[in-house]
C-alpha positions in Angstrom: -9.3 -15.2 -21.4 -11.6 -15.8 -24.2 -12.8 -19.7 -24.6 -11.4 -21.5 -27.3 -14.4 -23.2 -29.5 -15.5 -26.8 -28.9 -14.4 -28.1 -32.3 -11.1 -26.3 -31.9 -8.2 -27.1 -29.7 -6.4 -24.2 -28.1 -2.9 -23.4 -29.6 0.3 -22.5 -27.8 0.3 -18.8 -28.9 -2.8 -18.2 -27.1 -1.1 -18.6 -24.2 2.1 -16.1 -25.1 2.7 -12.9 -23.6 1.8 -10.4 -26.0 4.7 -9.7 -28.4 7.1 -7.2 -27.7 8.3 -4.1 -29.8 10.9 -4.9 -32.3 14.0 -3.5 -31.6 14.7 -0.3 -33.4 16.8 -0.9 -37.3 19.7 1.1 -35.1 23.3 0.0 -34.0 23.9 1.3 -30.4 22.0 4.1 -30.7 24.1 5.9 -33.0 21.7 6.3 -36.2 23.4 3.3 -38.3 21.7 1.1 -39.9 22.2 -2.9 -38.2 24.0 -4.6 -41.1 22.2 -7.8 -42.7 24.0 -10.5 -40.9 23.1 -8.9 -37.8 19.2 -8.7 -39.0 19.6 -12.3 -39.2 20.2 -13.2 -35.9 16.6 -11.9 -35.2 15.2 -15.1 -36.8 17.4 -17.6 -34.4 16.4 -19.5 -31.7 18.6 -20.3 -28.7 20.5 -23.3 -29.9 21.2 -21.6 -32.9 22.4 -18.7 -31.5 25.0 -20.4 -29.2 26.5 -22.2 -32.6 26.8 -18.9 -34.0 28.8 -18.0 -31.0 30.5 -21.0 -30.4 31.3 -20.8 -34.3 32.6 -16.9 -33.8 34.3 -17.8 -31.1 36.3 -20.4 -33.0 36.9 -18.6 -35.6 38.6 -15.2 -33.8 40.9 -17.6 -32.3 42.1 -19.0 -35.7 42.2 -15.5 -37.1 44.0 -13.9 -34.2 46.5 -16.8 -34.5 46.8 -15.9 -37.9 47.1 -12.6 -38.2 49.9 -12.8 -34.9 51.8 -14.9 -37.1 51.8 -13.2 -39.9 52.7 -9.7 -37.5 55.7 -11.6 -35.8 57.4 -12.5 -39.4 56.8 -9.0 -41.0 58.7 -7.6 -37.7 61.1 -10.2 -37.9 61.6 -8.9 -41.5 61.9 -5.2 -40.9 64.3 -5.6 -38.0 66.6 -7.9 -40.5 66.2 -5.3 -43.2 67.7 -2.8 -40.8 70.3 -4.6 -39.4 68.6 -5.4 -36.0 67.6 -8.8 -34.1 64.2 -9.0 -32.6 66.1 -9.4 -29.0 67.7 -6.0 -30.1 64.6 -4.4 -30.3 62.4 -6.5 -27.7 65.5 -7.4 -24.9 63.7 -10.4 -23.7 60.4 -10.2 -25.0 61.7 -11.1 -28.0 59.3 -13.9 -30.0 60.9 -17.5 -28.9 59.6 -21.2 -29.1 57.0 -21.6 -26.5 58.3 -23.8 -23.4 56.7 -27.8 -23.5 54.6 -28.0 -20.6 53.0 -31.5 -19.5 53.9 -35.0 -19.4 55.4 -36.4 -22.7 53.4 -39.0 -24.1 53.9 -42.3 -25.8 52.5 -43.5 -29.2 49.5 -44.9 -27.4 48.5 -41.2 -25.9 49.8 -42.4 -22.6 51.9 -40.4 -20.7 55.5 -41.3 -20.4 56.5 -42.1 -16.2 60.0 -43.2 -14.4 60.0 -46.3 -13.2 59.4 -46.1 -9.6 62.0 -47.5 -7.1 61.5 -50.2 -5.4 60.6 -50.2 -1.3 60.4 -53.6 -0.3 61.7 -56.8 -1.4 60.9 -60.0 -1.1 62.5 -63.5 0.1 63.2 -65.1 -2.8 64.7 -61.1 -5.0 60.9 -60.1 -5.9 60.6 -55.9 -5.5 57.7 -54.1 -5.1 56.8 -50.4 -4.9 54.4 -50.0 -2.2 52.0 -48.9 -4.7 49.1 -50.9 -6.4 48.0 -54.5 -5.5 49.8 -56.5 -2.8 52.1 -58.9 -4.1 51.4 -62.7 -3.2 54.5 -62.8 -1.5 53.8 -60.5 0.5 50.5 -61.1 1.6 51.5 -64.9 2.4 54.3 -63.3 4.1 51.7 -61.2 6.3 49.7 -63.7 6.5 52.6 -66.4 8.5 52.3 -63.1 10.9 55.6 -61.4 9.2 55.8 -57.7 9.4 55.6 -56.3 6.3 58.2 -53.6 7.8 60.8 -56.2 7.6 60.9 -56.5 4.1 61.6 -52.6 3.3 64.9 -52.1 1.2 65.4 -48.8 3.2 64.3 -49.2 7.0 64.7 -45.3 7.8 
């Protein structure tokens, strides 16, 4: 490797690989000519590039959403021009609201839950779950030596 000169620092592309061929002008070997937006790429670095994907990716998803919309009406259409329902023609693949799936959630973004039922109860009417923090009762209770057993709703 030659020697850079004393006044000069060395630069980073004296230490790249020699560059490669450019790929040929050529779409999948077929003799077509790559289209412009394609060309373009060749100038991108990695970060770039996965926008540009990310972004693609994106935007087939709204498009295919789209354009299966707008196929499901113009069936719907045509079978109601002809006299037919979409169950006629598709038995039970016939288009239909999607089912809800998850929890329902409040205002706040919290999911909605059923109160749960109380296991043990206390001396004096106080209920708790078994779950989360030990009530004071209770741990007073344990803490005369009481079995915290004895205060179950349910002994099963």
């Amino acid at each position: 490797m030659a020697k850079a000169s004393p006044g000069r620092p060395r630069t980073q592309r004296a230490l790249r690989p020699p560059a490669q061929e450019a790929p040929s002008e050529t779409h999948g070997g077929e003799g077509l000519e790559q289209p412009a937006f394609i060309k373009a790429l060749e100038n991108l670095n990695i970060g770039e590039l996965r926008r540009v994907i990310t972004f693609a990716e994106a935007r087939i998803r709204e498009r295919e959403a789209s354009e299966k919309a707008a196929t499901r009406e113009e069936l719907q259409r045509l079978a109601q021009e002809r006299g037919f329902s979409m169950a006629d023609l598709f038995g039970g693949l016939a288009p239909h609201a999607p089912a809800k799936r998850g929890k329902k959630t409040t205002e706040k973004g919290k999911a909605e839950r059923a109160p749960v039922e109380a296991k043990y109860q206390g001396p004096n009417g106080e209920t708790w779950s078994g779950r989360g923090r030990l009530p004071k009762w209770l741990h007073a209770a344990e803490a005369e030596g009481k079995s915290r057993d004895s205060f179950l709703i349910n002994p099963e």
